[in-house]
C-alpha positions in Angstrom: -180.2 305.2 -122.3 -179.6 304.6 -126.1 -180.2 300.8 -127.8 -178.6 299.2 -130.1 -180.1 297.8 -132.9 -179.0 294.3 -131.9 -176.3 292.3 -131.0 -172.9 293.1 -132.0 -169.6 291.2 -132.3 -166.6 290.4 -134.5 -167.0 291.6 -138.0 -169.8 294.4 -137.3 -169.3 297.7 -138.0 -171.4 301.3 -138.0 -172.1 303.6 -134.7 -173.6 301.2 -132.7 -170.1 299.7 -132.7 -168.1 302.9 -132.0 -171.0 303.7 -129.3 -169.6 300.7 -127.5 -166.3 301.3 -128.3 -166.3 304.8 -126.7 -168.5 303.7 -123.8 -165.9 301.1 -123.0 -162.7 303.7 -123.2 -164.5 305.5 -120.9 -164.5 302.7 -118.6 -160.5 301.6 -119.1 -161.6 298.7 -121.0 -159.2 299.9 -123.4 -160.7 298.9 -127.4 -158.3 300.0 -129.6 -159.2 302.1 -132.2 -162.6 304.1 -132.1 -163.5 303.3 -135.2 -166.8 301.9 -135.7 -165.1 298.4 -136.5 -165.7 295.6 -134.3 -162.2 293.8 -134.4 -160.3 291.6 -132.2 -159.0 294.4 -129.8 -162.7 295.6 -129.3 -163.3 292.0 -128.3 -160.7 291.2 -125.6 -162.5 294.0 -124.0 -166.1 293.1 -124.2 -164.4 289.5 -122.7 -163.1 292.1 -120.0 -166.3 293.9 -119.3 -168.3 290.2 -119.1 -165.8 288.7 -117.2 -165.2 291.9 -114.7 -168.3 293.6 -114.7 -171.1 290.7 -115.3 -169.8 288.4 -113.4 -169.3 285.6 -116.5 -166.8 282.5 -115.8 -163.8 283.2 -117.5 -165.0 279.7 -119.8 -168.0 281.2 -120.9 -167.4 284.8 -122.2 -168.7 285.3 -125.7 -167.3 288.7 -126.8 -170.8 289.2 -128.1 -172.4 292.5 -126.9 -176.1 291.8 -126.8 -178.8 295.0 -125.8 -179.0 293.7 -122.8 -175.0 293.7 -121.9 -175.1 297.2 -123.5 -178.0 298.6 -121.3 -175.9 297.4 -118.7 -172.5 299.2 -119.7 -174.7 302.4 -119.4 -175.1 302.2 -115.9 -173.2 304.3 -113.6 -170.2 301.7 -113.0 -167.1 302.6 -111.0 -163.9 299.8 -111.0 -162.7 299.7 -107.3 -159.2 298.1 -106.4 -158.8 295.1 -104.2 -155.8 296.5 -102.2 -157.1 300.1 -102.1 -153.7 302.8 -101.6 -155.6 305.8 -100.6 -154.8 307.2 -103.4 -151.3 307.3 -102.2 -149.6 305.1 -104.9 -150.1 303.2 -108.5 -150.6 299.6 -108.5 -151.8 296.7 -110.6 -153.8 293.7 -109.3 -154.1 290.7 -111.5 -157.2 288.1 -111.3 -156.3 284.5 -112.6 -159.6 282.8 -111.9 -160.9 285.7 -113.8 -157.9 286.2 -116.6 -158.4 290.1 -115.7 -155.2 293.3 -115.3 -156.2 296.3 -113.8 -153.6 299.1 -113.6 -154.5 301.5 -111.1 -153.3 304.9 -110.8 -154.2 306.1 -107.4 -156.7 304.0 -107.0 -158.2 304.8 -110.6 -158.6 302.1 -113.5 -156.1 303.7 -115.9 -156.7 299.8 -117.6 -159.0 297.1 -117.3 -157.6 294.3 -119.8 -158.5 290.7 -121.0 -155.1 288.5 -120.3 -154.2 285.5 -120.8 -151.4 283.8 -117.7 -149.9 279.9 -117.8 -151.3 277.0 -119.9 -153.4 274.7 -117.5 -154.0 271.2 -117.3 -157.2 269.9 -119.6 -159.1 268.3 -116.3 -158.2 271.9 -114.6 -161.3 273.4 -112.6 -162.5 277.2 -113.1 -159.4 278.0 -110.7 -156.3 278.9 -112.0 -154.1 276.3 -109.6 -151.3 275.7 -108.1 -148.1 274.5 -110.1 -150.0 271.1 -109.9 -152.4 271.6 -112.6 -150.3 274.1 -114.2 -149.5 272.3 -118.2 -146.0 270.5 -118.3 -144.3 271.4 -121.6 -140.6 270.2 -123.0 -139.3 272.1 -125.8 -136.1 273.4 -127.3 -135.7 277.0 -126.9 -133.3 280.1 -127.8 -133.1 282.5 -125.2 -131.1 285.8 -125.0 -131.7 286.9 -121.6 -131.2 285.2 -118.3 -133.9 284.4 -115.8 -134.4 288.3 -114.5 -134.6 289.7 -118.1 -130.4 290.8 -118.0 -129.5 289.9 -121.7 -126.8 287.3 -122.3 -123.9 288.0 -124.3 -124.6 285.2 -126.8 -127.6 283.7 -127.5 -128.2 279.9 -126.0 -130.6 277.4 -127.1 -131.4 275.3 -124.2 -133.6 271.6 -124.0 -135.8 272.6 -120.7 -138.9 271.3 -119.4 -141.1 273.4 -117.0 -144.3 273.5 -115.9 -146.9 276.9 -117.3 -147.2 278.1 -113.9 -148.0 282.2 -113.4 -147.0 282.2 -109.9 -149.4 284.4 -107.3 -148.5 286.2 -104.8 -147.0 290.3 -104.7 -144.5 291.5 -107.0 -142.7 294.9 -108.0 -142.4 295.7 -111.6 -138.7 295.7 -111.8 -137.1 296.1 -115.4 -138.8 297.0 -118.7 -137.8 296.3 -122.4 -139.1 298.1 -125.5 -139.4 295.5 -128.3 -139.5 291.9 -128.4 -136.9 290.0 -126.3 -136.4 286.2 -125.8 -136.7 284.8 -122.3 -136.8 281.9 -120.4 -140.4 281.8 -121.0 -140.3 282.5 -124.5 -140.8 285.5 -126.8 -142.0 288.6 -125.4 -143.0 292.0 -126.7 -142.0 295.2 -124.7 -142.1 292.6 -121.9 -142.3 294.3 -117.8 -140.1 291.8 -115.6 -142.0 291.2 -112.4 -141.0 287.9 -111.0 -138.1 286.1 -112.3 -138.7 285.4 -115.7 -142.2 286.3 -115.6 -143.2 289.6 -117.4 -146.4 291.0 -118.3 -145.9 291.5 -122.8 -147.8 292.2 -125.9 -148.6 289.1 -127.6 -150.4 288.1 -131.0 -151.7 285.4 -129.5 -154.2 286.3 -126.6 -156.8 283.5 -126.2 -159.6 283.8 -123.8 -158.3 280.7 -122.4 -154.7 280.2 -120.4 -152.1 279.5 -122.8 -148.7 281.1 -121.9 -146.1 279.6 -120.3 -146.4 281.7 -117.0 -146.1 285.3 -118.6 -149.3 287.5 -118.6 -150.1 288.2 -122.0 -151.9 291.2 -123.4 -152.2 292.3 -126.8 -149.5 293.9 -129.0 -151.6 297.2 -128.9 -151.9 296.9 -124.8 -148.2 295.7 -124.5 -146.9 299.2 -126.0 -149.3 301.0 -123.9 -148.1 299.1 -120.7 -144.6 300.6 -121.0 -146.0 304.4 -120.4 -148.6 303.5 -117.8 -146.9 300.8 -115.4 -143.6 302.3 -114.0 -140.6 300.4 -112.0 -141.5 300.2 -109.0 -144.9 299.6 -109.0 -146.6 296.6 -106.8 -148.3 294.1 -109.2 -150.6 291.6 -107.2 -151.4 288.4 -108.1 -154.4 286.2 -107.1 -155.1 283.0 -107.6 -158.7 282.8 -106.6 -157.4 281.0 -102.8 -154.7 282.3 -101.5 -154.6 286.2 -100.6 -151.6 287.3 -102.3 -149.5 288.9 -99.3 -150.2 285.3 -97.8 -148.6 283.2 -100.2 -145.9 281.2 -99.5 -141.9 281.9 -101.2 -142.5 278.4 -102.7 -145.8 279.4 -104.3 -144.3 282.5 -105.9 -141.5 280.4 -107.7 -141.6 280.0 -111.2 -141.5 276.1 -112.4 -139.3 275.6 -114.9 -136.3 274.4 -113.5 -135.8 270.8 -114.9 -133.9 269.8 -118.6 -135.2 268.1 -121.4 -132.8 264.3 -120.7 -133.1 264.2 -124.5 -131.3 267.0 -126.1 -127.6 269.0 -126.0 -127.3 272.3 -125.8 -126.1 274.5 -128.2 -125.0 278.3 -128.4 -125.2 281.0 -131.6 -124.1 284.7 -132.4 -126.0 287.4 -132.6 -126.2 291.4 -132.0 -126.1 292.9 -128.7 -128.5 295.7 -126.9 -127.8 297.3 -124.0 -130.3 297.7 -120.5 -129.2 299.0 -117.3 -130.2 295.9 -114.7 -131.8 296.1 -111.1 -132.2 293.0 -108.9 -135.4 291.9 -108.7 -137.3 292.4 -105.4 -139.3 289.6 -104.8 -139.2 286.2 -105.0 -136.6 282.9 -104.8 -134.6 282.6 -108.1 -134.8 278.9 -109.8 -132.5 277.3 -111.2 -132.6 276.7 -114.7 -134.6 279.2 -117.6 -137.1 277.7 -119.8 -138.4 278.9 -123.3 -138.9 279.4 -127.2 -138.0 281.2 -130.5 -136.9 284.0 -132.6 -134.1 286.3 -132.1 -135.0 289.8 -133.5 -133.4 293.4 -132.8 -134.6 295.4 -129.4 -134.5 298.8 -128.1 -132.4 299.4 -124.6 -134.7 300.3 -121.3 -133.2 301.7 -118.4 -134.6 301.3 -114.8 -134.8 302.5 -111.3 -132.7 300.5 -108.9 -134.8 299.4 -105.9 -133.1 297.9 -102.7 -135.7 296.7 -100.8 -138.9 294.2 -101.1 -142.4 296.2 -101.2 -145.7 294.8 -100.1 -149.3 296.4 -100.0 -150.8 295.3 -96.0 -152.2 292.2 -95.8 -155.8 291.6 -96.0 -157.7 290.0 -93.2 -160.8 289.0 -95.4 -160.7 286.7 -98.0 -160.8 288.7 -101.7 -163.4 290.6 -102.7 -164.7 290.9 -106.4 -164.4 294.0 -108.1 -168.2 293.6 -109.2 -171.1 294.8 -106.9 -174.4 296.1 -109.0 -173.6 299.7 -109.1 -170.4 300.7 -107.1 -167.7 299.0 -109.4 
């Protein structure tokens, strides 16, 4: 094994830093650049490896690679799905208590990633909850697509209240959108529709706490990425650290977002159109009302691949397992 010279973290630079970086690429904790410059992307995925690999609470991660964290990323380490496909298939599985994405291609980390799902309560435990604890927010928001990412004709500005809720349970990717779009849950970047509203997007904003409204957030640099490497289709799984996910009930995999704002009007503005091919989605209950936020800027069009029916992975008899023994990762 080689050592660093001593801890590392935001703001250092030289080749211990690009050792790391390279050492973590290997792994699928994706860095950004390999460039010797310990920046924020290099961060998320040092949060990643503690969180993942070390066993941290999500609370506590430091992004601060210290010799000892370093000796241990040399170790022969090997990330394992949850819901194995016997190489069969792609998947992603999702760990809120944790505030971890793995995509999997057949069974192989293509990307381990920091994330950051729906805003909680401030008396919330280390469990990402139920829509109990989830944080109720009321706001004014624009929105130029409708609850399963199909875009409106005109934009709308809407006075909602919802809860931040990033429902669990098992979900198909089901419609994709290069560049930023406006949705019920509030601006996204090449956001990938997965339940309802809900789509995993590139973000500027990626806390090491919870802080969206539902959506699972990834960084700008990951969010382009995720459009080459998770395809329509694909089964994303959710758990919340209680439930397994093929268990969970329809009512549990509902967003929360369906009540107004009793304060405010509604109001609707011009704008451009894009174009997008739709697909139903093929998963969960549709609410009634969208919730969300801000700007309206230009997008690309997607298209997608129509599917008819609902997709699950086999339930699990056992409770979930973590994704970090010593050696065999």
């Amino acid at each position: 094994k080689v050592p660093i010279s001593g801890p590392l973290s935001v703001g250092s630079f030289g080749e211990d830093v690009e050792r790391v970086q390279r050492r973590l690429a290997e792994l699928a904790f994706e860095p950004g650049p390999i460039d010797g410059q310990f920046g924020s992307l290099t961060q998320q995925a040092v949060w990643a490896f503690e969180k993942l690999i070390m066993g941290v609470p999500r609370a506590e991660a430091t992004g601060v690679v210290t010799p000892e964290m370093w000796d241990r990323m040399q170790d022969p380490i090997k990330v394992k799905p949850r819901r194995p496909t016997g190489g069969l298939a792609d998947h992603t599985e999702i760990y809120l208590p944790e505030q971890v994405m793995i995509v999997f291609h057949a069974d192989e980390p293509a990307l381990v990633a920091h994330v950051s799902t729906g805003e909680l309560e401030d008396n919330s435990g280390p469990f990402t909850p139920w829509q109990a604890n989830a944080k109720e927010y009321c706001e004014t928001i624009t929105i130029d697509t409708d609850i399963n990412g199909v875009p409106l004709p005109e934009p709308e500005e809407k006075p909602i209240c919802g809860r931040s809720y990033t429902p669990p349970g098992v979900f198909q990717a089901y419609r994709k959108i290069e560049g930023q779009r406006l949705g019920p849950l509030g601006g996204m970047m090449h956001p990938i529709y997965i339940n309802q509203g809900i789509a995993i997007h590139g973000a500027d904003n990626v806390p090491l706490q919870p802080a969206s409204h539902g959506c699972i957030r990834v960084s700008q640099h990951l969010g382009a990425m995720m459009q080459s490497i998770l395809e329509l289709g694909d089964n994303v799984l959710i758990w919340d650290g209680i439930t397994e996910p093929e268990n969970q009930s329809a009512e549990a995999m509902k967003m929360r977002w369906d009540y107004p704002d009793p304060n405010a009007t509604t109001t609707t503005t011009t704008s451009t159109t894009t174009t997008t091919t739709t697909v139903a989605p093929t998963t969960t209950v549709a609410p009634t009302t969208p919730a969300t936020t801000t700007t309206r800027p230009a997008t690309t069009t997607t298209t997608v691949k129509p599917a008819a029916t609902t997709t699950t992975l086999a339930p699990a008899s056992t409770t979930t397992t973590t994704v970090v023994p010593v050696d065999d990762l």
